[in-house]
C-alpha positions in Angstrom: 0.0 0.0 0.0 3.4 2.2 0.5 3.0 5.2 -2.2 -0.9 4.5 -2.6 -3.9 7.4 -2.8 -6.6 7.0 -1.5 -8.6 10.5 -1.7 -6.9 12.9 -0.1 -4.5 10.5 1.7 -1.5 9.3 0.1 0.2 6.3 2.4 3.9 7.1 3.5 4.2 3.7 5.7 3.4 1.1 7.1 3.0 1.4 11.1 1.9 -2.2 12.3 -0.4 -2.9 15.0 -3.3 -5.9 15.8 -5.6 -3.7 12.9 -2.5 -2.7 10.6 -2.5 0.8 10.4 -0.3 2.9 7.5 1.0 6.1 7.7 -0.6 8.4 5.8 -0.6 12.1 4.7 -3.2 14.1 4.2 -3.1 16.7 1.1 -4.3 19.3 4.4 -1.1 18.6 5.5 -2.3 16.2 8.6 -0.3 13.3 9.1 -2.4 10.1 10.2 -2.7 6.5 11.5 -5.4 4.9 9.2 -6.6 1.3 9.4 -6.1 -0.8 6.1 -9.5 -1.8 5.9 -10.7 1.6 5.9 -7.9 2.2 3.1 -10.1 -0.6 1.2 -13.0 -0.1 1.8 -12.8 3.4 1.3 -14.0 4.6 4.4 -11.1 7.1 4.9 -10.5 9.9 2.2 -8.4 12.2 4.5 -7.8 13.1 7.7 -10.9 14.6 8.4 -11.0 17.6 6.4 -13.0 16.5 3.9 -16.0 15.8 5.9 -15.5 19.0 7.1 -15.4 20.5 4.4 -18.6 19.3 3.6 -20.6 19.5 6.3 -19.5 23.2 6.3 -20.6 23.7 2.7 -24.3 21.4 3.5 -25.3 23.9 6.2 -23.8 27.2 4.1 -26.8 28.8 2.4 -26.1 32.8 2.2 -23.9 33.1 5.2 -26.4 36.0 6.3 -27.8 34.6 9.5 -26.6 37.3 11.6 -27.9 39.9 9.7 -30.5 42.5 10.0 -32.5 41.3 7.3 -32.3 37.5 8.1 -34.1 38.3 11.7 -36.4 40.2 10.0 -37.5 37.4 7.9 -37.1 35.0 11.0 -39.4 37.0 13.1 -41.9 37.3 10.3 -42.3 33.6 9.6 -42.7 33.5 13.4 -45.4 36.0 13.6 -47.5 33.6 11.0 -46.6 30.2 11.2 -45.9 29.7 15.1 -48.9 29.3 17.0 -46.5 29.3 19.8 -45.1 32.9 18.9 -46.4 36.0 21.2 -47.5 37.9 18.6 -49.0 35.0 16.2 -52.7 35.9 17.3 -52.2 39.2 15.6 -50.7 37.6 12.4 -51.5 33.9 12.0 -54.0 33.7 14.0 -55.9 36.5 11.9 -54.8 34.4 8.7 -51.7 36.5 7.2 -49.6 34.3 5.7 -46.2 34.6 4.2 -46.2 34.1 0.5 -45.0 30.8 -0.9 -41.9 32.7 -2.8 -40.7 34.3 0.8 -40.2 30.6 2.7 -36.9 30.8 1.4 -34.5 33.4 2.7 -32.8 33.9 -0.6 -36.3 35.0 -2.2 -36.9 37.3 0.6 -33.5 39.3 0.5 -33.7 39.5 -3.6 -37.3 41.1 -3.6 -36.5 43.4 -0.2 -33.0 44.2 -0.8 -30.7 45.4 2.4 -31.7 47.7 4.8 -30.9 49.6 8.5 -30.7 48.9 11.4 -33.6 51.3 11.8 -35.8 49.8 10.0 -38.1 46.8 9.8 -40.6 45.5 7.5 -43.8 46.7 7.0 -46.9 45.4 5.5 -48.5 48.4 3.4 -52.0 46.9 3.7 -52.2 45.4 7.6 -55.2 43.1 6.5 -53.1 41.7 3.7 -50.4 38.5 3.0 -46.2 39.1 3.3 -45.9 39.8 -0.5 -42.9 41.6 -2.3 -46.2 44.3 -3.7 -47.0 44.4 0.0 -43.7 45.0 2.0 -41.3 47.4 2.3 -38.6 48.4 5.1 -39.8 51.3 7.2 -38.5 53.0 10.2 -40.4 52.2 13.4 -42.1 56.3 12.9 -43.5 55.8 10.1 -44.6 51.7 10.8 -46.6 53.9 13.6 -48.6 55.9 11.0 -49.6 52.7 9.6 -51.0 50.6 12.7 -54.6 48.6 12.6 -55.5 50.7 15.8 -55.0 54.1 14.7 -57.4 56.7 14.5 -57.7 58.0 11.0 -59.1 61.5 10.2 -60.3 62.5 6.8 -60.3 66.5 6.6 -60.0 68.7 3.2 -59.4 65.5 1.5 -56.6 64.8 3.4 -56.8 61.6 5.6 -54.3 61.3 8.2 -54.1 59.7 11.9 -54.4 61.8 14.2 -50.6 61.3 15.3 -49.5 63.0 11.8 -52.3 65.7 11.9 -50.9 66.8 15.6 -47.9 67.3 14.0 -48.7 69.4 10.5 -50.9 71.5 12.5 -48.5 72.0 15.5 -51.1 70.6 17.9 -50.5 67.9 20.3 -52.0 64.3 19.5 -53.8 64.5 23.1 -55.7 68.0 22.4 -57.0 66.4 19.3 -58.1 63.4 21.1 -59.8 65.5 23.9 -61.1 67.3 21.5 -63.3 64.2 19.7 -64.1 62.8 23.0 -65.6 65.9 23.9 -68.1 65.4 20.7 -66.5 68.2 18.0 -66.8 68.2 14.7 -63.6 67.1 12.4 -63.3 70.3 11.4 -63.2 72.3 14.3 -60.9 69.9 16.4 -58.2 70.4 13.5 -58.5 74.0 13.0 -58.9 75.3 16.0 -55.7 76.9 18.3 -53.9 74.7 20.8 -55.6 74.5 23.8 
């Protein structure tokens, strides 16, 4: 077996022993005891390395896992598919789904592209599916403009929550809400002074 290859090993000499074990070298560098049977039988390639090797590049997808928008697109799948997940009664449990294209990561980062640590996803319709039409990244301001619970205001055409009118009209969001509790008009909560 002296000067044989198997693989990645090349046999230098033989070593002895009850199993009879060569000396081999590994083209890693590695020197090694190896069995002859697993010479034969082609159990051992190399040292080690190649399984290695392997293993690393079976579980390499996109080497993005600690990224901003891989936990984005973790937490997402969370939200709809775990029953377990704190927040799937707001998602799954109200039936949004993530889109078929999206279950892989790849997909996801293609049709979203990069994006800051600011910023997560949003859903531009809340009552709709995680779509590439439906989703964009958006800092966590203006995901607060866009929220199921907020209090929309249609005036002059305009319709606004009442967080954004507060702030064109230099008014504070509380005033405003006084305001409507107090039973007035639209109209005259918005355009009248601060209080």
């Amino acid at each position: 077996m002296k000067g044989r290859r198997f693989g990645r090993l090349l046999v230098r000499e033989y070593h002895g022993g009850k199993a009879s074990y060569w000396q081999a070298i590994c083209d890693c560098g590695t020197e090694k005891l190896i069995a002859s049977i697993s010479l034969r039988n082609g159990d051992s390639k190399s040292c080690g390395c190649l399984n290695r090797e392997l293993i690393k590049k079976r579980n390499f997808k996109h080497g993005r896992t600690h990224s901003w928008e891989y936990k984005s697109w973790e937490s997402m799948k969370s939200r709809c598919m775990n029953i377990n997940s704190p927040d799937y009664k707001n998602y799954g449990g109200r039936g949004i789904k993530v889109c078929d294209r999206w279950l892989t990561f790849e997909n996801f980062l293609k049709d979203m592209g990069k994006r800051s640590k600011e910023e997560t996803i949003e859903r531009h319709d809340n009552n709709k599916d995680y779509t590439p039409s439906n989703c964009r990244w958006a800092t966590r301001k203006e995901q607060n403009n866009n929220k199921r619970n907020n209090v929309i205001l249609k005036h002059k055409d305009i319709s606004l929550n009442v967080a954004q009118w507060a702030k064109k009209l230099g008014i504070s969001k509380n005033a405003i809400y006084k305001r409507l509790r107090r039973g007035w008009a639209i109209k005259r909560a918005l355009e009248e002074g601060a209080i």
